[in-house]
Steps between C-alpha positions, in 0.01 A plus 500: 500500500503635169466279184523626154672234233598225770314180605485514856742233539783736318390787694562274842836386355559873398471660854687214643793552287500884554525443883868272424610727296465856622380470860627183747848651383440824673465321887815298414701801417339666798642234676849467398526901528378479849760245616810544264533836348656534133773674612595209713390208270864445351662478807179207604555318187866482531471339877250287349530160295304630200792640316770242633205245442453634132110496652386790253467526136747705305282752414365519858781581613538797299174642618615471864879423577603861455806611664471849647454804480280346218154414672287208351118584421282326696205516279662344202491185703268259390290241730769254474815676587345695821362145609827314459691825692222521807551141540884512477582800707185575732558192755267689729195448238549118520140352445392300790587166285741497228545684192370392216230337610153619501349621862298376739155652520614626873786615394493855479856623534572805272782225339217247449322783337828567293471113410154518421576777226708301323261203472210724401759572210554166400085393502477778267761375274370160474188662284739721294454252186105477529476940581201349711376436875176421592255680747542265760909506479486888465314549790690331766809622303365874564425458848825291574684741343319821651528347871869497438551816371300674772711292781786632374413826439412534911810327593718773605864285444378480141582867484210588252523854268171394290183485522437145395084482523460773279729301250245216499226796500666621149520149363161403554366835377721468201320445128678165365543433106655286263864681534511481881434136497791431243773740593472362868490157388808516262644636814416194726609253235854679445565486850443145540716416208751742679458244802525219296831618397673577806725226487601526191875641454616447112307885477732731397581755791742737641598587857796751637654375874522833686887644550659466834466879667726690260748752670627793252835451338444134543344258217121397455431134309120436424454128342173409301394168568328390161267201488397336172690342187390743251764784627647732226632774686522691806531894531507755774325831579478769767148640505433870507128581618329411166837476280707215502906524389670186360830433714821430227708221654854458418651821677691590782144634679320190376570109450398197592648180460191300250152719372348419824735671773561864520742647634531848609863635614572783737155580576412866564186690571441571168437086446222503790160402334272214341654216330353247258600197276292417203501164373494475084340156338375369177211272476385382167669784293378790743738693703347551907656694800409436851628715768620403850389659790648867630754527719588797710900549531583712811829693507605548841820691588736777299785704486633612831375814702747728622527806751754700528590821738785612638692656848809726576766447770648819540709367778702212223440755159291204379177407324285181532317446197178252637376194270201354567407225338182338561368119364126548503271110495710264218752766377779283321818532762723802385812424273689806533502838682774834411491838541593702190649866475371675171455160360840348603460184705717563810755229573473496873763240506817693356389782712445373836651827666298745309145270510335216694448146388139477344308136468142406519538488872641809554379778242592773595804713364710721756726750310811595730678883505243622248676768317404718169595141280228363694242713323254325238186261491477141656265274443396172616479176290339193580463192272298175556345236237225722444668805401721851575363760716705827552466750759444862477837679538626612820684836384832591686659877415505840616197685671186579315330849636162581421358880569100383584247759441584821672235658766426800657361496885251639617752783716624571140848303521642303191548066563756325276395134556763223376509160406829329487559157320824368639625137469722440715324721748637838577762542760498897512198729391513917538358770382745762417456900450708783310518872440460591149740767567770221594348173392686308805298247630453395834285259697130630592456513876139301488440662841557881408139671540524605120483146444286354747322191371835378210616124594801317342325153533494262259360398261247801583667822564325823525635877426271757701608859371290726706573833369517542118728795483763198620424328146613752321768573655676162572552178260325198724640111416434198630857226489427132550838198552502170426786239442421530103506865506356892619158651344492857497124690450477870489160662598383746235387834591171652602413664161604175259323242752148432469332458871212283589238662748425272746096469497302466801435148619128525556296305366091490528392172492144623378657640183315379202642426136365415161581207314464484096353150376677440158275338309210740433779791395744324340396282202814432305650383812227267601538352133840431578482360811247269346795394268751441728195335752475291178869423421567429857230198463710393208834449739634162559384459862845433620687688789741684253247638321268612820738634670465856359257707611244751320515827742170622624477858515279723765402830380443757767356851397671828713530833525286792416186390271150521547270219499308626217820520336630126560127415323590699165852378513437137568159433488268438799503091537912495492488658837499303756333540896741768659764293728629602860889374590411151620249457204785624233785261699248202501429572107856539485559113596385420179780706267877492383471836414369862517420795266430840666294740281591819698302800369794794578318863587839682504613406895814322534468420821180415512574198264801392685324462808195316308713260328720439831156415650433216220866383524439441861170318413660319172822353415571699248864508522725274278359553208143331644359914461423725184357800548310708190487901567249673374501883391324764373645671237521850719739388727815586437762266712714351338432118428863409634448640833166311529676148467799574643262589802362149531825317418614672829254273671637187330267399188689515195315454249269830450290694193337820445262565246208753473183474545281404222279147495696355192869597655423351822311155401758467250775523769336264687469291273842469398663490823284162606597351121824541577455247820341304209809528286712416798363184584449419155861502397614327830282195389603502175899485621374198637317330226801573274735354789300202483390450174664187426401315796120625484212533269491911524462552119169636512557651797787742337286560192243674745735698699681656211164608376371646831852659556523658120096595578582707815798671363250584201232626727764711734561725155160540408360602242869527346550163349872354555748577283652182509378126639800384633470142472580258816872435546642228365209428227331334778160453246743322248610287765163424592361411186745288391452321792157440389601218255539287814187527624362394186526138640283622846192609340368600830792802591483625135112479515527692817790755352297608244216536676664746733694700210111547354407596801735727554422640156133577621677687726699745269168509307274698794840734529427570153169549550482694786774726457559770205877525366619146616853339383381222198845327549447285795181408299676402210757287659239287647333500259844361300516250821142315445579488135802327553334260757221408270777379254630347725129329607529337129790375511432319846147347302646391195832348701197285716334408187 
């Protein structure tokens, strides 16, 4: 082995001391992985007599009795706790004698190997004082110690992940000095004064019993069991990843009887998390805190879930309105259940001929000889510990008629398609048909040949008109009945009603498209979707804050354009490999939404029947599609016809611009900021909404700046004519909040450092873009010059 300031008795000690420290703990954890996994070891221990035997230290059992989802980590286990856990909850590792005691040379049982580990440990220790062991000691130390490692490591219910030999390999190759041979020592001798006080229990220390399983709308109690004489005080805190919030007792939310219970009432989901108590002491004129352990409260349970629909019985003129009401795992029982009409509880009571009884049994509301009175919204309400939910409304009145998009066939007659909305359901539906000499209308014989093809079903009826003189010669009306009341639609004629040509269904499977990768072509909006990527690191990690999603946008290339074209226009690496139907669905799988760049050469129809193509390929209907026409500046049809063309097909949401590189990019561009925007202002509804209840502060600074930023860019290079500023002086708000934090060094540490860094931000706009706004600059610049006031104030209050 290598020597360099070391005698060779240090150097012996040295190696020795390097193998109990850093590698007989990696078999042991090996060990207790392979038989009791960390997400199990809290349910062991508590079926065990080491925590109803107080058998571990205090500060043990914060490394390891964890409650989940919180997992303990293994490999901050030291020798002594893995030893004392193997030999507590591994009864199949038993050593063929007992434990504790040192092994038989024949025995050779993976436990008496465990065993032997720990004794190795404690023969070291005995020569922590000295820092020396002779040659003769070392050696049968060494190869004691490297027989047992290697046993173990071919033992296959040891579970091994390391490669122990080439640990020894490392150590004996290893150049030893002066600082090796102390830090290792100091290490040894601190933790056999550790051992020494085990027993000991006048230390001051802090421990929270773990809540019974806490149901929401019911009441949580933690209770901090404090050990030690020198208590001053006890506080509470809910942790937030690296952010900790002190709890205020003496509320309606929070209480507790003395400083060491806490009690939270009417527990909702917004109380789920980590929970600690810190204890507060003074020893000799010097103020120390020692926190407890973590514990994970679990909300189960919540407000009710309701269902509701609805059925006609045209035989009894009566309507069943259907409550479903469903307890999901621990939901708190339900309290109370009523239907309401336009926000009037209904007393089902004083009207027992008009309504049924309603009760959590029975939920469901029958209204008897429904009549025009009858007409108006009901809801369902259902109220348990946890909460109110209310059901979407159920609306009762008269028909609701809705003309869908007209078509032509393909034997050149005109279809009238209808949708009717009718709750109650319709008893009577018929089309209807008048001269315009006489304007008398009578029923429509569906069966006449001029007609062939019309139904009166409902709710889809169908008008076939198959000769188009007859449209302008007659008035055409469809008349739907209800209980409530009659709807009445008239059918305009041929020249005020815009018809949809029914494309061919074909479809060539082998049809290839071009997709447009967005970051090569579109800087500005790869910047800022690196600042929302950046803000959305920046969220609390909670569900209410996750919940919204950032849309992901496909962009598919079509129409008439050359490839040489799509190079000058886009640039050769943002095109992607062309893509056949399958390829584009499977690509597909991986988007929310879809942006068409259709390059228009003047056809109409051609583009209809191109786009109906993609819209059987993509969903692009309900509002999922946005299409981008493209024209030269020749052509001379008229932009409205173009989009009303392609709202025919169902996509609503349509643009035409012409075709130059810096008009189209920007368009682009702007349409998938606005998804930006979108989800932007839905999260920060939500961080608002929750503001007092979470730490979102910095979080709100950097979505008002990314928000005001994008509606800077979308004008470019006109500056704004105005900043608005956020509503309700949400930056006052915050900073004045900031003189609370001046106590938690760490969260106004950390809130500064993310306004600066949010600074640098503003500072590359600056510098990489011409005519930028200065006054989103200036007010954070006004922010981090009120926060380093605040910084001195916080240093000369500690000092």
């Amino acid at each position: 082995m290598a020597h360099t300031t070391l005698s060779k008795l240090q150097e012996n000690f040295t190696c020795l001391a390097i193998v109990c420290v850093d590698l007989i703990k990696l078999p042991l954890t090996d060990i207790l992985d392979n038989h009791v996994k960390p997400s199990d070891l809290y349910t062991e221990l508590n079926s065990s007599t080491l925590i109803s035997g107080n058998k571990l230290r205090s500060d043990q059992k914060k490394l390891c009795y964890i409650k989940p989802p919180c997992i303990p980590d293994y490999s901050k286990f030291d020798v002594s706790l893995l030893y004392t856990l193997i030999r507590n909850l591994c009864p199949s590792l038993k050593p063929t004698g007992r434990w504790g005691e040192e092994p038989a040379a024949a025995h050779t049982q993976l436990g008496d190997d465990v065993e032997r580990l720990r004794w190795f440990r404690n023969r070291v220790f005995a020569h922590a004082n000295s820092a020396q062991t002779s040659e003769s000691d070392f050696q049968n130390y060494w190869t004691d110690i490297q027989n047992v490692i290697t046993r173990i490591q071919k033992n296959k219910n040891a579970g091994c992940k390391t490669d122990y030999r080439q640990k020894f390999r490392s150590i004996e190759e290893r150049l030893l000095n002066w600082d090796d041979l102390e830090k290792y020592r100091l290490f040894l001798d601190a933790t056999v004064n550790l051992e020494k006080e085990r027993g000991k229990i006048d230390e001051p220390d802090i421990w929270i019993k773990d809540p019974e399983k806490v149901v929401c709308g019911s009441t949580a109690r933690f209770e901090a069991v404090v050990q030690g004489k020198q208590v001053s005080s006890v506080t509470w805190q809910k942790l937030y990843r690296d952010k900790s919030k002190q709890i205020e007792k003496g509320n309606q939310k929070f209480w507790g009887r003395t400083n060491e219970e806490l009690v939270i009432g009417s527990v909702c989901k917004e109380d789920e998390g980590t929970y600690q108590a810190v204890l507060s002491i003074e020893e000799d004129r010097i103020r120390k805190t020692i926190q407890s352990n973590i514990i994970f409260l679990q909300v189960v349970g919540g407000i009710p879930d309701l269902t509701t629909s609805h059925e006609t019985c045209l035989q009894t003129h009566s309507v069943k309105l259907i409550g479903n009401v469903f307890l999901i795992d621990d939901l708190p029982v339900i309290d109370e259940i009523y239907w309401s009409k336009d926000g009037n509880k209904i007393d089902t009571h004083e009207n027992e001929g008009k309504y049924s009884k309603v009760s959590v049994d029975v939920p469901s509301l029958t209204i008897y000889n429904v009549n025009q009175y009858d007409a108006g919204h009901y809801t369902l309400t259902a109220t348990n510990a946890a909460g109110t939910t209310v059901s979407d409304a159920i609306v009762l009145g008269a028909p609701e008629i809705v003309l869908e998009e007209c078509e032509e066939g393909s034997d050149g007659c005109q279809i009238f398609p209808v949708t009717i909305k009718s709750i109650p359901t319709a008893y009577n539906v018929q089309w209807q048909v008048a001269n315009k000499q006489n304007e008398t209308l009578t029923p429509l014989d569906e069966n006449a040949e001029e007609y062939g093809g019309t139904s009166n079903s409902f709710p889809h009826s169908v008008l076939v008109v198959r000769r188009k003189e007859q449209l302008k010669n007659n008035i055409y009306q469809i008349k739907v009945q209800n209980f409530i009341g009659v709807g009445i639609k008239e059918i305009s004629t041929a020249e005020n009603q815009k018809l949809k040509m029914v494309y061919p269904k074909m479809l060539n499977e082998e049809e290839e498209f071009q997709l447009l990768h967005k970051a090569s072509c579109l800087p500005r909006y790869t910047y800022h979707w690196s600042l929302v990527e950046w803000y959305m690191e920046g969220l609390p990690k909670d569900i209410i804050f996750t919940r919204y999603r950032l849309e992901s946008c496909l962009i598919i290339i079509g129409g008439i354009i050359t490839d040489e074209e799509k190079k000058v226009l886009f640039g050769e690496s943002a095109l992607s490999e062309r893509q056949n139907v399958k390829g584009l669905q499977k690509e597909a799988e991986n988007y929310t939404a879809f942006l068409i760049v259709y390059f228009f050469n003047g056809d109409l129809t051609k583009m209809g029947e191109d786009i109906e193509k993609l819209d059987r390929i993509l969903p692009l209907k309900d509002g999922h599609g946005h299409v981008l026409v493209v024209m030269e500046m020749n052509y001379s049809c008229d932009r409205k016809i173009i989009i009303e063309e392609i709202r025919t097909i169902g996509i609503t949401k349509v643009e035409v611009v012409m075709k130059t590189r810096s008009i189209i990019v920007q368009n682009i561009t702007c349409i998938l900021e606005q998804m930006l925007s979108s989800y932007l202002v839905g999260t920060k509804k939500t961080l608002l909404d929750h503001s007092h209840t979470h730490c979102v502060d910095s979080s709100l600074l950097e979505v008002n700046a990314i928000l005001k930023r994008l509606k800077q860019a979308k004008c470019y290079p006109e500056p704004l004519a105005e900043i608005v500023e956020p509503d309700k002086n949400e930056i006052d708000n915050i900073l004045q909040r900031f003189v609370t934090l001046m106590h938690y060094p760490t969260q106004f540490c950390t809130m500064c450092h993310r306004i600066f860094t949010l600074y640098m931000y503003y500072r590359n706009i600056k510098n990489n873009f011409k005519k930028p706004s200065n006054k989103c600059l200036e007010m954070l610049i006004d922010i981090l010059m009120e926060c380093h006031k605040i910084f001195h104030l916080w240093i000369a209050n500690i000092n």
